[in-house]
FIZA-617589 format. One line per 2 residues: number of its first residue (from 0); their letters; for each residue x, y, z of C-alpha. Coordinates in pm, 1 decimal. Example, Ala and Ser with C-alpha at 12.3 -4.5 7.8 and 13.67 -1.06 7.14 Angstrom:
BEGIN
0 = AS = 1230.0 -450.0 780.0; 1367.0 -106.0 714.0 $
end
This chain:
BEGIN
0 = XX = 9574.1 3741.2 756.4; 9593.5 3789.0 389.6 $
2 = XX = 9628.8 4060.0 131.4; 9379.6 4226.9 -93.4 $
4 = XX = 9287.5 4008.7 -344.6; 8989.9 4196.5 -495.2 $
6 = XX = 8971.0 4198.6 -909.7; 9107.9 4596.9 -904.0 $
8 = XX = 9398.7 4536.8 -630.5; 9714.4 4659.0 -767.4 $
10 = XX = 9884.8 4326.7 -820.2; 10226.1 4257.7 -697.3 $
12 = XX = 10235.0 4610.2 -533.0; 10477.0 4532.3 -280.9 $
14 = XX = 10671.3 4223.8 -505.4; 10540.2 3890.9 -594.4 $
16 = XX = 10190.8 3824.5 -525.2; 10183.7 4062.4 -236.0 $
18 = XX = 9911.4 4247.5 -374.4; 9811.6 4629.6 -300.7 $
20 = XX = 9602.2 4872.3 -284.0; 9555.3 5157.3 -590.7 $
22 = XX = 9341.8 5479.0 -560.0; 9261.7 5469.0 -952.4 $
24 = XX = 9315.5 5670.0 -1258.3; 9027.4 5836.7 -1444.6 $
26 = XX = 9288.2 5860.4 -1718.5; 9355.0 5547.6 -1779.8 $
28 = XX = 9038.4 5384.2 -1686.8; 9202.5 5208.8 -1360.6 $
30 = XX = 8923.6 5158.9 -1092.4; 9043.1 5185.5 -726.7 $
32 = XX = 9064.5 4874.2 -521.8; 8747.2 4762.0 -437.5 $
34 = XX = 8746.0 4645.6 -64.0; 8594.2 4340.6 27.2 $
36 = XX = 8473.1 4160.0 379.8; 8745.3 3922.3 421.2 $
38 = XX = 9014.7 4169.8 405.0; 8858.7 4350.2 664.3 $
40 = XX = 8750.4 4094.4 842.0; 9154.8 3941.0 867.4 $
42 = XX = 9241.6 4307.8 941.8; 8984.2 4326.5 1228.3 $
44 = XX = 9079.7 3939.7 1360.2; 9459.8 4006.0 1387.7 $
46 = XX = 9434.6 4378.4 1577.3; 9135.5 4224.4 1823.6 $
48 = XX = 9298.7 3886.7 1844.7; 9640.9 4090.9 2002.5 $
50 = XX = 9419.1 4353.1 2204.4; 9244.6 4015.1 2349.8 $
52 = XX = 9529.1 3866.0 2440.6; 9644.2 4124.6 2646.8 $
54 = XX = 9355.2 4133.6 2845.3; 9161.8 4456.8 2750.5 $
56 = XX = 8814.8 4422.9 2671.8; 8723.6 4547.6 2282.0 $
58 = XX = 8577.6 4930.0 2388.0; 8464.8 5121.2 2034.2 $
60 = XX = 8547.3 5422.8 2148.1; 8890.9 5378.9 2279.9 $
62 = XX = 9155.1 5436.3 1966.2; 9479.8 5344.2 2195.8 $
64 = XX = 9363.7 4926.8 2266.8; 9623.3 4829.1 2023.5 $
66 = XX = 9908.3 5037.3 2147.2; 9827.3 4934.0 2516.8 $
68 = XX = 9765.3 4587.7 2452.5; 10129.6 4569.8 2261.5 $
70 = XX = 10297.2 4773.8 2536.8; 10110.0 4517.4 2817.8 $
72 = XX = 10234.5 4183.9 2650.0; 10595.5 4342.1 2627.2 $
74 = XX = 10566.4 4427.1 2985.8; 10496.4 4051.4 3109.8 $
76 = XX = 10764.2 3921.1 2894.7; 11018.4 4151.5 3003.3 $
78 = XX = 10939.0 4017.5 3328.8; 11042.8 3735.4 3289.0 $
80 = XX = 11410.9 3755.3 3097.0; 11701.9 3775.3 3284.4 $
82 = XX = 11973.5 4033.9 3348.7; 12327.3 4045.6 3179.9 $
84 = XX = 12405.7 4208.2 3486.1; 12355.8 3921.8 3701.7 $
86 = XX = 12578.7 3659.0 3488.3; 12347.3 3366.2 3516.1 $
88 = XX = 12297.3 3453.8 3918.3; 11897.2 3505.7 3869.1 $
90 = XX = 11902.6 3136.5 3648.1; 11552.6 2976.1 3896.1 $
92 = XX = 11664.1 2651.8 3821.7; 12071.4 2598.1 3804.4 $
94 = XX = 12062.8 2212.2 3752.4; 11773.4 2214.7 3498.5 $
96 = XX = 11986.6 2472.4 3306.3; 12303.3 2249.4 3314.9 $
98 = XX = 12083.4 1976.3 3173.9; 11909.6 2164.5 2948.6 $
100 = XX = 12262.6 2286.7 2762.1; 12407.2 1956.6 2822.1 $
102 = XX = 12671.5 2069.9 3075.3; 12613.2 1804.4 3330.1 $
104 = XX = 12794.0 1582.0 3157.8; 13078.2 1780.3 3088.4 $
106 = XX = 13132.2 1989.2 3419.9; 13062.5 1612.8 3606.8 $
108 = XX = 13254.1 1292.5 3575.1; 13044.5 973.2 3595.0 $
110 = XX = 13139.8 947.5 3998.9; 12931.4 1254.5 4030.3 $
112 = XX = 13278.1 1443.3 4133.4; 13322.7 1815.4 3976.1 $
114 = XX = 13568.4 1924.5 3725.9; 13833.7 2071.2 3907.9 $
116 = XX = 14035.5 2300.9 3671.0; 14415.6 2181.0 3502.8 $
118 = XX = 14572.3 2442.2 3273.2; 14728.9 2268.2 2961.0 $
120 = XX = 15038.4 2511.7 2875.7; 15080.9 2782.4 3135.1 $
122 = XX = 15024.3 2614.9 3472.3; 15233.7 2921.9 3609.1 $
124 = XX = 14977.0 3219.7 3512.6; 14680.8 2995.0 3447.3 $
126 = XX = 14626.1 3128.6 3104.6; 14515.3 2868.5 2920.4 $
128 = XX = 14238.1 2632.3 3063.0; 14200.8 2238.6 3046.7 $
130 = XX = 13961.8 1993.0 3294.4; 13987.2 1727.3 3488.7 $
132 = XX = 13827.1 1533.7 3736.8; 13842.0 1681.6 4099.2 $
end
């Protein structure tokens, strides 16, 4: 994608060298921004290149592609994210998690035992939390 960067685009429209669009002024001489193929053509890539992705075949007639396709990829990512609500319960693969974050090392001692819990000030209510090995 890229901006307009005919000879009549309103340069720095939108701040520096993010050129714009301008619809003239007779007044003042100003031509409007001539349009040119490649602008269109990036325009025309990036929608198709989403609505493609999604699946739905390119129809001319259809004015909603881009709007479905969007709403479609959302869809299969949501599917795939897991709940707050379930705490780390819907995690597919516990141990490749651990290892992922580097917790193996720290919830297991080298003997493969877990990390049973000692409380470092305030053994009585348990209040303040410590580790060490089972």
């Amino acid at each position: 994608m890229h901006r307009i960067d005919t000879p009549t685009a309103q340069k720095d429209k939108f701040g520096q060298g993010k050129n714009g669009f301008t619809n003239g002024d007779p007044a003042t001489g100003r031509r409007a921004t001539d349009l040119n193929s490649d602008m269109w053509d990036a325009v025309q890539e990036e929608v198709c290149t989403v609505i493609e992705a999604a699946g739905i075949p390119l129809s001319k007639g259809e004015h909603t592609q881009l709007h479905a396709a969007i709403d479609r990829l959302i869809a299969e990512q949501v599917k795939t994210r897991l709940e707050k609500n379930q705490n780390g319960a819907d995690i597919p693969n516990k141990p490749l998690f651990l290892q992922n974050v580097g917790l193996v090392d720290v919830l297991f001692k080298g003997d493969g035992r877990f990390l049973a819990g000692t409380f470092v000030s305030d053994a009585i209510d348990r209040t303040s939390i410590g580790a060490r090995a089972a």
